[in-house]
DOMAR-37633 format. One record per residue (C-alpha): residue number from 1; residue in one letter; x, y, z. Coordinates in pm, 1 decimal, padded with zeros to 6 digits. Example, Ala and Ser with C-alpha at 12.3 -4.5 7.8 and 13.67 -1.06 7.14 Angstrom:
2
{marro: 1	titor: A	u: 01230.0	v: -00450.0	w: 00780.0} $
{marro: 2	titor: S	u: 01367.0	v: -00106.0	w: 00714.0} $
//
This chain:
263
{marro: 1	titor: X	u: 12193.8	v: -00332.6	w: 10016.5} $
{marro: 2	titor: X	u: 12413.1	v: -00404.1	w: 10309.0} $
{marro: 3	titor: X	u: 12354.6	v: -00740.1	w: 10342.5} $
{marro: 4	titor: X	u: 12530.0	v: -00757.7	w: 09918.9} $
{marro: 5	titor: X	u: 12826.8	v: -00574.0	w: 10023.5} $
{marro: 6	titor: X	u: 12967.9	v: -00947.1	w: 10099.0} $
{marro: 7	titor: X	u: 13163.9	v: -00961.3	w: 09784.4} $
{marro: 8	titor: X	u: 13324.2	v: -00626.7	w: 09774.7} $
{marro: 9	titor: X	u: 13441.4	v: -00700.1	w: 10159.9} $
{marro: 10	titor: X	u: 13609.3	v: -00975.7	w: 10035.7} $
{marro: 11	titor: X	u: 13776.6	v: -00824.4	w: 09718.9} $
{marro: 12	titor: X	u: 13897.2	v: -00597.5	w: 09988.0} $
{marro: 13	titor: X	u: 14101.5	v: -00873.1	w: 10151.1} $
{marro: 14	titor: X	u: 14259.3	v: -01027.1	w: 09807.3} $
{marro: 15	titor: X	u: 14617.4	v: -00963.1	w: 09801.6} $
{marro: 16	titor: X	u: 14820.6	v: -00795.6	w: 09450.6} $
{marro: 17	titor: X	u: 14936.2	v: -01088.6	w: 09297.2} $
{marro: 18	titor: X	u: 14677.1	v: -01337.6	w: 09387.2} $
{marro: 19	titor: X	u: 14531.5	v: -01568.4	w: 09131.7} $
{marro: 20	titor: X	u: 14280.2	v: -01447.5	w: 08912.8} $
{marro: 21	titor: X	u: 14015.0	v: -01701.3	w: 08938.3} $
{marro: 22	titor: X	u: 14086.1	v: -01722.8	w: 09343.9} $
{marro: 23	titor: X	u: 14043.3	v: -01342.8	w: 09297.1} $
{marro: 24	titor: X	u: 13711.3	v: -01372.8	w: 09086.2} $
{marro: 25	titor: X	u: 13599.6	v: -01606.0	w: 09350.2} $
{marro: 26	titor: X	u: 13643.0	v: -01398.0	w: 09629.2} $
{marro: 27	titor: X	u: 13493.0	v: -01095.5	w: 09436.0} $
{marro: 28	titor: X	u: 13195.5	v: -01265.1	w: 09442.2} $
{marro: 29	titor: X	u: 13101.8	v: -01540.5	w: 09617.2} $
{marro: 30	titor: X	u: 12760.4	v: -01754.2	w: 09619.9} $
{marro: 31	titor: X	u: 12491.6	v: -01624.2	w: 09833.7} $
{marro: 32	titor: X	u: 12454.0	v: -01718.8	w: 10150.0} $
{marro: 33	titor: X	u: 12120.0	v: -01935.0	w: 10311.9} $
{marro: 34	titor: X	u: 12076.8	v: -01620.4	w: 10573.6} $
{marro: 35	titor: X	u: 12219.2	v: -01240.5	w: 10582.9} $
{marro: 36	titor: X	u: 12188.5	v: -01037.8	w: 10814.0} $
{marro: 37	titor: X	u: 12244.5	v: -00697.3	w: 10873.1} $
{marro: 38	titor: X	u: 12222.1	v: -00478.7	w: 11226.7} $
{marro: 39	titor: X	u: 12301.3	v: -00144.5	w: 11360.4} $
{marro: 40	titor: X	u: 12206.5	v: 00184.0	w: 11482.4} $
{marro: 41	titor: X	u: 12179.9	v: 00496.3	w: 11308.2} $
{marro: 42	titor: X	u: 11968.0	v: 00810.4	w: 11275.7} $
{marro: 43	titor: X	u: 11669.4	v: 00914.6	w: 11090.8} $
{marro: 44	titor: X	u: 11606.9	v: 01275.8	w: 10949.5} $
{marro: 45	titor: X	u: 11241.8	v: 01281.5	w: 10799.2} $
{marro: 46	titor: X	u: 10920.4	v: 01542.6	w: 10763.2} $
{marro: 47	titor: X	u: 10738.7	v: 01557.1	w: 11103.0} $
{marro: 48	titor: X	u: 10426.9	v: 01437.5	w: 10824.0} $
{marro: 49	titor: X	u: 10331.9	v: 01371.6	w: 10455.8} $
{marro: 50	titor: X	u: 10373.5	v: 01739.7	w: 10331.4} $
{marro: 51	titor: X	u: 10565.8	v: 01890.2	w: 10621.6} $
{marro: 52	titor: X	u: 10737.4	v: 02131.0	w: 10683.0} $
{marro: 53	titor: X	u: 10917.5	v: 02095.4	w: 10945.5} $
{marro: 54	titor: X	u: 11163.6	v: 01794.2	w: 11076.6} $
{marro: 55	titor: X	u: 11274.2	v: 01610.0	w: 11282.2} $
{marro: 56	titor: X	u: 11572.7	v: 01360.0	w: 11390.7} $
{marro: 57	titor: X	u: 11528.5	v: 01033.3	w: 11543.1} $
{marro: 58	titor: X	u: 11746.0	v: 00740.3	w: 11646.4} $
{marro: 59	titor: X	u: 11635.0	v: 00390.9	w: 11452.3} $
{marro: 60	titor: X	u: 11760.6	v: 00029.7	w: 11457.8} $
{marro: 61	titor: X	u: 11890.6	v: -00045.4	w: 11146.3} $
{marro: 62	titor: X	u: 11789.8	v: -00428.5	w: 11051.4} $
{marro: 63	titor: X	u: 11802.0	v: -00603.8	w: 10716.8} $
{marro: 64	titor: X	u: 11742.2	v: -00988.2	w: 10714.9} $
{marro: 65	titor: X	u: 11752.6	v: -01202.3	w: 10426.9} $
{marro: 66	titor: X	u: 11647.9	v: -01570.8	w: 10394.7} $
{marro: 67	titor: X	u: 11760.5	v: -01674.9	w: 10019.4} $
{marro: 68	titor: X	u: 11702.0	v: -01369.9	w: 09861.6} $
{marro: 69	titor: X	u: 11341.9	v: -01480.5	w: 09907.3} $
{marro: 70	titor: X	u: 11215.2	v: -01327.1	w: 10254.4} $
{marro: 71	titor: X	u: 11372.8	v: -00976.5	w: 10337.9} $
{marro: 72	titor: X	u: 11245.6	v: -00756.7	w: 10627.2} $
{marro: 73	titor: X	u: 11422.1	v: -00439.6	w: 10641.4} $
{marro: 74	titor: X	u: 11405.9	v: -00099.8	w: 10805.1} $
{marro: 75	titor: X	u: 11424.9	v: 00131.8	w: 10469.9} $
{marro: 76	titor: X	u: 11171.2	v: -00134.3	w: 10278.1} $
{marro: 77	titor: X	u: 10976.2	v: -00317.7	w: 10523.5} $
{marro: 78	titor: X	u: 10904.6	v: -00714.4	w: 10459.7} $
{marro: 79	titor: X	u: 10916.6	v: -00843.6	w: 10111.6} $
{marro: 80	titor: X	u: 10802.8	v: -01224.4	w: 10042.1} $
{marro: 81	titor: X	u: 10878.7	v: -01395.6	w: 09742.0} $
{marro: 82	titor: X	u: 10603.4	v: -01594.5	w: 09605.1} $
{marro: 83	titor: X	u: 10700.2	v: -01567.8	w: 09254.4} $
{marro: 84	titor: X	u: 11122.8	v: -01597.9	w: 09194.0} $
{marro: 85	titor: X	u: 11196.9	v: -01634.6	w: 08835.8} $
{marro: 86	titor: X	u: 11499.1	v: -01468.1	w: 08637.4} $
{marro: 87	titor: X	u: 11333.9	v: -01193.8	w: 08477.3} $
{marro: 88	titor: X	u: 11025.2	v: -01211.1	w: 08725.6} $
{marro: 89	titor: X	u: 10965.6	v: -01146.6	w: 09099.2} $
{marro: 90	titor: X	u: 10634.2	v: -01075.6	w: 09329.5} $
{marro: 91	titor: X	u: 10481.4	v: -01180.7	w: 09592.4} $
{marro: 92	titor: X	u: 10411.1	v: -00967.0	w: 09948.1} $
{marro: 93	titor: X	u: 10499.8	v: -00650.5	w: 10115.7} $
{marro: 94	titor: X	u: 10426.0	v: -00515.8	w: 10440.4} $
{marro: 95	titor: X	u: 10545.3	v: -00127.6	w: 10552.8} $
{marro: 96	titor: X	u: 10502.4	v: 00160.1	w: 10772.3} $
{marro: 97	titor: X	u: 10338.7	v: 00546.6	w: 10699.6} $
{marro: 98	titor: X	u: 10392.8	v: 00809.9	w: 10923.3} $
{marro: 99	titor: X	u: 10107.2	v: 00955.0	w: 11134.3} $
{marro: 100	titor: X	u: 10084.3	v: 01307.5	w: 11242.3} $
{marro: 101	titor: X	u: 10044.9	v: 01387.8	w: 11630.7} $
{marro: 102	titor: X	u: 09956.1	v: 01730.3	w: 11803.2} $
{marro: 103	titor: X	u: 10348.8	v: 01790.5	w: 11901.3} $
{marro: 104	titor: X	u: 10406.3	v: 01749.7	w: 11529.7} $
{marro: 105	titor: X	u: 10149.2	v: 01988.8	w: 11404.0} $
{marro: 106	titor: X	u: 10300.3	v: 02231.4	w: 11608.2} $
{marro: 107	titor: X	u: 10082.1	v: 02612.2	w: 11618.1} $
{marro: 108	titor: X	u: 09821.0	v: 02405.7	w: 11368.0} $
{marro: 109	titor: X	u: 09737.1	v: 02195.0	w: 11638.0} $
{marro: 110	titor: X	u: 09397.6	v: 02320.2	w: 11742.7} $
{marro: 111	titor: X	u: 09317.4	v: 02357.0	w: 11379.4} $
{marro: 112	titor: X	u: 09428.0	v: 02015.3	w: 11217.8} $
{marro: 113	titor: X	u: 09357.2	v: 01659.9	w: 11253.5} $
{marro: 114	titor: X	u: 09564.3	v: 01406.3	w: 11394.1} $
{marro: 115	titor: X	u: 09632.5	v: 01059.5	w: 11292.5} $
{marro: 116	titor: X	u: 09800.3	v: 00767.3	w: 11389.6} $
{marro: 117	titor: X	u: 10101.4	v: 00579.5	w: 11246.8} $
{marro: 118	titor: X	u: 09963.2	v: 00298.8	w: 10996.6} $
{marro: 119	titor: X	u: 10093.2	v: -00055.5	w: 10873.2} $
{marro: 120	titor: X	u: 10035.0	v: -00183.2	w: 10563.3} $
{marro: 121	titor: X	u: 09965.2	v: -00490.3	w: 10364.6} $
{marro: 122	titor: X	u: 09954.7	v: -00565.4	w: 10031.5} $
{marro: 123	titor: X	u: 10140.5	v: -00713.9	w: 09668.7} $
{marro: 124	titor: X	u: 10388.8	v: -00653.2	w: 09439.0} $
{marro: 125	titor: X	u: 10506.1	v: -00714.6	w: 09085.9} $
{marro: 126	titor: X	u: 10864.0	v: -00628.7	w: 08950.6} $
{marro: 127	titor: X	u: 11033.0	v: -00704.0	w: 08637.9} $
{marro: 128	titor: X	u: 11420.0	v: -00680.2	w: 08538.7} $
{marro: 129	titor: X	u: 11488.4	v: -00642.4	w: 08165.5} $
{marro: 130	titor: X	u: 11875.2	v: -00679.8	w: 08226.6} $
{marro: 131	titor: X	u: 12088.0	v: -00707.7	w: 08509.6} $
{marro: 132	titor: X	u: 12105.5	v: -00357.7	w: 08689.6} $
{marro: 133	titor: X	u: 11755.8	v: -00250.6	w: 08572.1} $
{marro: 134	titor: X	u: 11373.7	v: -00351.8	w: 08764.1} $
{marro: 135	titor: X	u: 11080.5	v: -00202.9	w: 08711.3} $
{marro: 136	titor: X	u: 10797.2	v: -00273.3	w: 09000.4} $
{marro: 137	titor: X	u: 10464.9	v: -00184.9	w: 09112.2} $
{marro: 138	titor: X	u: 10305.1	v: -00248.3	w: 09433.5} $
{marro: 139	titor: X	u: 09964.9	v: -00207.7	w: 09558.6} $
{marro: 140	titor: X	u: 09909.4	v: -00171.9	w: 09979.0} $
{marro: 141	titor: X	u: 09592.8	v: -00108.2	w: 10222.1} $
{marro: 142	titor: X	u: 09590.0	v: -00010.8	w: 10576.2} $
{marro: 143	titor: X	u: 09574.2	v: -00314.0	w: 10818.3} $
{marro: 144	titor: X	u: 09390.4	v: -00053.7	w: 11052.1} $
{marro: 145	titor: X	u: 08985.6	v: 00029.1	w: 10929.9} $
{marro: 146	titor: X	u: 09140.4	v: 00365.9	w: 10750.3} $
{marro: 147	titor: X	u: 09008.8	v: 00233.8	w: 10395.4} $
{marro: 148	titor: X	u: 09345.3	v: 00415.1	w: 10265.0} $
{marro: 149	titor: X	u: 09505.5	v: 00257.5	w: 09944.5} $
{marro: 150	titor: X	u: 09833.8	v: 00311.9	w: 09809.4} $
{marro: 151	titor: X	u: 09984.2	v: 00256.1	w: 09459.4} $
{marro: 152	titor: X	u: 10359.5	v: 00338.8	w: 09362.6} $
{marro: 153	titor: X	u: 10565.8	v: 00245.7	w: 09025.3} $
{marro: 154	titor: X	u: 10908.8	v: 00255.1	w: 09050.1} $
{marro: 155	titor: X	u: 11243.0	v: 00197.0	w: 08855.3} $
{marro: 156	titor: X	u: 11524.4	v: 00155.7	w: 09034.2} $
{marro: 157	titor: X	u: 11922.1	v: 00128.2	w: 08882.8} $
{marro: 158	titor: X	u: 12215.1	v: -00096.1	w: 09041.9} $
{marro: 159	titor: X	u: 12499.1	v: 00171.4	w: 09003.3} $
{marro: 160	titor: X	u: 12834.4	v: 00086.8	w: 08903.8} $
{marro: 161	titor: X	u: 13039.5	v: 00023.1	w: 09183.5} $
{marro: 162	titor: X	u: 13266.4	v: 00305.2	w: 09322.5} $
{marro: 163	titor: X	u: 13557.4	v: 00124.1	w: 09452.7} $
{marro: 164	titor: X	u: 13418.8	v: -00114.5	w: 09679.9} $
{marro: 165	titor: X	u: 13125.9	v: 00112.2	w: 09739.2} $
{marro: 166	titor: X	u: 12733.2	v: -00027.2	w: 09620.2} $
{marro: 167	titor: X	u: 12525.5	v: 00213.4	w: 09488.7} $
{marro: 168	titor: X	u: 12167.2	v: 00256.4	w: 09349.3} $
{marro: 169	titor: X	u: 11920.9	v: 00529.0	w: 09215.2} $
{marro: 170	titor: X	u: 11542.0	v: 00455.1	w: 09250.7} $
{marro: 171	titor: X	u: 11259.2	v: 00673.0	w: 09119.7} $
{marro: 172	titor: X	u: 10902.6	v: 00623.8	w: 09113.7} $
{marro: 173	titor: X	u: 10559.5	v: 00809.1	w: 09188.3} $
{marro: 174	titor: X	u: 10311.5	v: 00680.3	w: 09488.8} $
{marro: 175	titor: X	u: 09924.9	v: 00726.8	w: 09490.4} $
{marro: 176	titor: X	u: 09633.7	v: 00721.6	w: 09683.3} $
{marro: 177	titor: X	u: 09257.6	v: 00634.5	w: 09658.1} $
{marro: 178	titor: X	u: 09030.8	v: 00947.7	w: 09769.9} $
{marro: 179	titor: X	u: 09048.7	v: 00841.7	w: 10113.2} $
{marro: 180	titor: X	u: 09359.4	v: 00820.3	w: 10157.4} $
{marro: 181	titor: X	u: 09396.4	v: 01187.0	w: 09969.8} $
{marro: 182	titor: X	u: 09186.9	v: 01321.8	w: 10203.5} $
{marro: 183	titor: X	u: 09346.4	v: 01151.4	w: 10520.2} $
{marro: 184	titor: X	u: 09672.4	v: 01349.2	w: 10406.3} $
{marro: 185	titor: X	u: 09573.1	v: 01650.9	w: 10271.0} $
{marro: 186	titor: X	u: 09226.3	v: 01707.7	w: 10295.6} $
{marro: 187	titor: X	u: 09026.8	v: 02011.7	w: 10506.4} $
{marro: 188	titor: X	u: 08676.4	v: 01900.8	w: 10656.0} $
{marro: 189	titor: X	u: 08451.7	v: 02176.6	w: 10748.0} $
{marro: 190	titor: X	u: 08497.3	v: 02249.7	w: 11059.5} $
{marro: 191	titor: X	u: 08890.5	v: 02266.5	w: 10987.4} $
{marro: 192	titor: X	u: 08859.4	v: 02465.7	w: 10706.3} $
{marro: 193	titor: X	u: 08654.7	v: 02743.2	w: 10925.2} $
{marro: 194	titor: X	u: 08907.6	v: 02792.7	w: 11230.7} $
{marro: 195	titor: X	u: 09193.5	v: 02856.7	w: 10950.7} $
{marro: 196	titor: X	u: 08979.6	v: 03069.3	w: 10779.9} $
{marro: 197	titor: X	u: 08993.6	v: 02835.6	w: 10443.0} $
{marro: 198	titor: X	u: 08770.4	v: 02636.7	w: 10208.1} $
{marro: 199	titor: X	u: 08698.8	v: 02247.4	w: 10261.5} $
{marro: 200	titor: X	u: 08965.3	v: 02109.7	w: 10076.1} $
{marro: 201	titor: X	u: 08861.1	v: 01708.0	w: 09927.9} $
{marro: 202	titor: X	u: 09097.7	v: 01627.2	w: 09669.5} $
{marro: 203	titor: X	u: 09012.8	v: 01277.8	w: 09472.7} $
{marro: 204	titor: X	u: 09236.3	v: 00972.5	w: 09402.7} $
{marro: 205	titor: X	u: 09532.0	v: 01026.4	w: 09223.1} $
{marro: 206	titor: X	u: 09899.9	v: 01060.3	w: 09251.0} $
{marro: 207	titor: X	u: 10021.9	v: 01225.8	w: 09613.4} $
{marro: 208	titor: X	u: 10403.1	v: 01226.3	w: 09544.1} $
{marro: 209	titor: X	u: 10719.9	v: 01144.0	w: 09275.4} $
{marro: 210	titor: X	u: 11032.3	v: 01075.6	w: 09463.2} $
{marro: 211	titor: X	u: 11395.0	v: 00992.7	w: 09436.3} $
{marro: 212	titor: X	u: 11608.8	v: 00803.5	w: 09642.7} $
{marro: 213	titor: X	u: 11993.5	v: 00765.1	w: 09682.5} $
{marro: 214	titor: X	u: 12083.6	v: 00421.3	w: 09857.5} $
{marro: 215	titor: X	u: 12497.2	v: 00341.8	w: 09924.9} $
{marro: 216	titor: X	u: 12677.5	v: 00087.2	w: 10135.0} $
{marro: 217	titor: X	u: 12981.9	v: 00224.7	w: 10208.5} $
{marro: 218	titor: X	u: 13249.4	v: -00065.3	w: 10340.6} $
{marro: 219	titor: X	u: 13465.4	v: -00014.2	w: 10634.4} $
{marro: 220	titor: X	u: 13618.0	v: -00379.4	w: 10722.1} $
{marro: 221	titor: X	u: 13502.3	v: -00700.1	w: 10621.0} $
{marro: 222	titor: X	u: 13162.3	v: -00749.9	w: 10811.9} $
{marro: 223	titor: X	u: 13104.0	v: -00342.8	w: 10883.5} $
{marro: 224	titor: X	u: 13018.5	v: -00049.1	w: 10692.5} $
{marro: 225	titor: X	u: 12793.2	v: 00270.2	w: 10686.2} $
{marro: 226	titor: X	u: 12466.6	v: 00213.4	w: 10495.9} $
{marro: 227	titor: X	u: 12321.0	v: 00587.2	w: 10335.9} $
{marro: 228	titor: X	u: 11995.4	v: 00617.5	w: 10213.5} $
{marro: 229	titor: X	u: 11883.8	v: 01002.6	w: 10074.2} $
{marro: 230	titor: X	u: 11530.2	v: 01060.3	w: 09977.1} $
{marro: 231	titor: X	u: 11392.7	v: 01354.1	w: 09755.0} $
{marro: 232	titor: X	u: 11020.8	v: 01387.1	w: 09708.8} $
{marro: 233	titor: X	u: 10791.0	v: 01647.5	w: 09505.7} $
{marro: 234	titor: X	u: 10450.4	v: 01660.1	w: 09593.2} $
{marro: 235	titor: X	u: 10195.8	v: 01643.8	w: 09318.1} $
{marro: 236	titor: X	u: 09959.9	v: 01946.0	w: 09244.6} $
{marro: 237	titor: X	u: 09647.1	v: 01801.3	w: 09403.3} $
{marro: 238	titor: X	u: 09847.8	v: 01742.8	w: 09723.8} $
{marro: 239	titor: X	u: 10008.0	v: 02094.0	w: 09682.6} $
{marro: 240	titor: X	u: 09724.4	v: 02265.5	w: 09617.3} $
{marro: 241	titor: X	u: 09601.8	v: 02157.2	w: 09955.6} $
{marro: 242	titor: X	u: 09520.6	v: 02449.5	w: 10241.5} $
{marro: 243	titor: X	u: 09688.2	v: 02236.9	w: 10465.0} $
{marro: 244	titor: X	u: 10000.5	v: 02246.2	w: 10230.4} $
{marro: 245	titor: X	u: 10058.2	v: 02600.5	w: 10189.2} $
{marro: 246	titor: X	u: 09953.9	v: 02678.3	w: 10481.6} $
{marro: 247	titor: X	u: 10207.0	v: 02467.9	w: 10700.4} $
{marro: 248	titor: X	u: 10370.9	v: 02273.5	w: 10459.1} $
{marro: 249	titor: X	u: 10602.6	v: 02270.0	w: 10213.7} $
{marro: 250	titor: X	u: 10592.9	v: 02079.1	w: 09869.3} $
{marro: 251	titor: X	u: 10951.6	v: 01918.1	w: 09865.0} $
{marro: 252	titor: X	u: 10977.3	v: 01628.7	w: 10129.6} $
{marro: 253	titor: X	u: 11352.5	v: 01513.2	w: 10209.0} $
{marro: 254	titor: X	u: 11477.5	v: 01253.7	w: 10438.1} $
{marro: 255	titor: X	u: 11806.5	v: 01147.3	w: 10484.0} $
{marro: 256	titor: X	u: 11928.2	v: 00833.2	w: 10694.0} $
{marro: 257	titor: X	u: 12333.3	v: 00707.6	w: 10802.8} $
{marro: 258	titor: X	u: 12362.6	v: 00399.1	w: 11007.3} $
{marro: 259	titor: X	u: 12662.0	v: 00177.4	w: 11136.1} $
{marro: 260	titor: X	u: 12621.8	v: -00157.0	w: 11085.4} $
{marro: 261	titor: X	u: 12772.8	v: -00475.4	w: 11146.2} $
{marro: 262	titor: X	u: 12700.3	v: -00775.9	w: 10861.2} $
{marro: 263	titor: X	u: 12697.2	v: -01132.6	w: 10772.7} $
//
């Protein structure tokens, strides 16, 4: 979003009085070959999928675009255009998932398994019916031999502008295949007998529905603060999970603020 926030910079600097069309021209202008976006901020996320607890970490904040085609940025990862029509866009993605480490697991972690931080690979399809409006899906595997698959559908909404301030509401629900369930909120055996519980192997299926709150927020012509609020419900297979009420909670929230400096 930061790397849009071009034209409403630039409305910023037209004067009262100024020519319409000069005004409509500065309001928005045509896209530029390369944007880029950079800053720092700070991240505020569940210490793993299901967490409880939190914790608060500083992050680079980078979003790079090459003609709206080729976008690699820290709240969505890399996106590549292969297909770029009006109504029409998919090609790849790439992103991140959290792993969970002892000093995360806390008093659980003699009891739990760990895992490591993954990267993922994989395609996506999205479709805009009108202007503010897309509708996606995307499909991902683990570049690391995990066998974990993930599915999401989303919608996500271009909010009216607040001032010079762009918005946008995204919802969706993300899946898993049974491997992945069980990477995230399964119990083995031998776990399920130090916490006193029952092996826990949930199938595929939805893991999560979630909400998210992105905003650029302007402060001169080439800076602002980008926001991005996240609200997620875990779904009743994941909830049911040992693991889950045991040490976890079934609301996930993250919340991320960076300065940043664009062009």
């Amino acid at each position: 979003m930061p790397a849009r926030a071009d034209g409403a910079a630039a409305a910023a600097e037209t004067k009262p009085g100024s020519d319409p069309a000069t005004t409509a021209q500065a309001a928005a202008p045509p896209p530029e070959p390369f944007a880029y976006t950079l800053g720092l901020g700070a991240l505020r996320y569940p210490r793993w999928l299901g967490a409880k607890s939190q914790r608060t970490i500083p992050i680079p904040y980078v979003d790079l675009n090459w003609q709206d085609r080729v976008e690699l940025s820290t709240t969505d990862g890399l996106r590549v255009d292969l297909l770029h029509g009006q109504h029409w866009h998919g090609g790849l993605v790439g992103t991140l998932t959290w792993g969970r480490s002892r000093h995360d697991l806390g008093s659980a972690a003699s009891q739990l398994p760990t895992f490591d931080t993954t990267a993922q690979a994989g395609v996506y399809l999205e479709y805009a019916p009108m202007e503010p409006l897309s509708l996606g899906l995307r499909w991902r595997r683990d570049l690391q031999a995990t066998g974990v698959v993930y599915g999401d559908l989303y919608a996500e909404w271009d909010l009216p502008r607040l001032g010079y301030v762009e918005h946008s509401l995204k919802g969706g629900v993300e899946g898993m295949n049974g491997r992945g369930m069980r990477r995230f909120f399964g119990l083995d055996a031998a776990s399920a007998a130090a916490l006193g519980q029952s092996p826990y192997a949930p199938g595929r299926g939805a893991s999560q529905y979630t909400l998210e709150y992105q905003a650029f927020v302007p402060t001169s012509a080439h800076t602002g603060v980008a926001l991005d609020f996240s609200w997620g419900k875990l779904s009743s297979s994941a909830r049911q999970s040992p693991v889950i009420q045991s040490y976890g909670a079934p609301v996930q929230r993250s919340i991320m603020a960076a300065f940043v400096l664009h062009y």
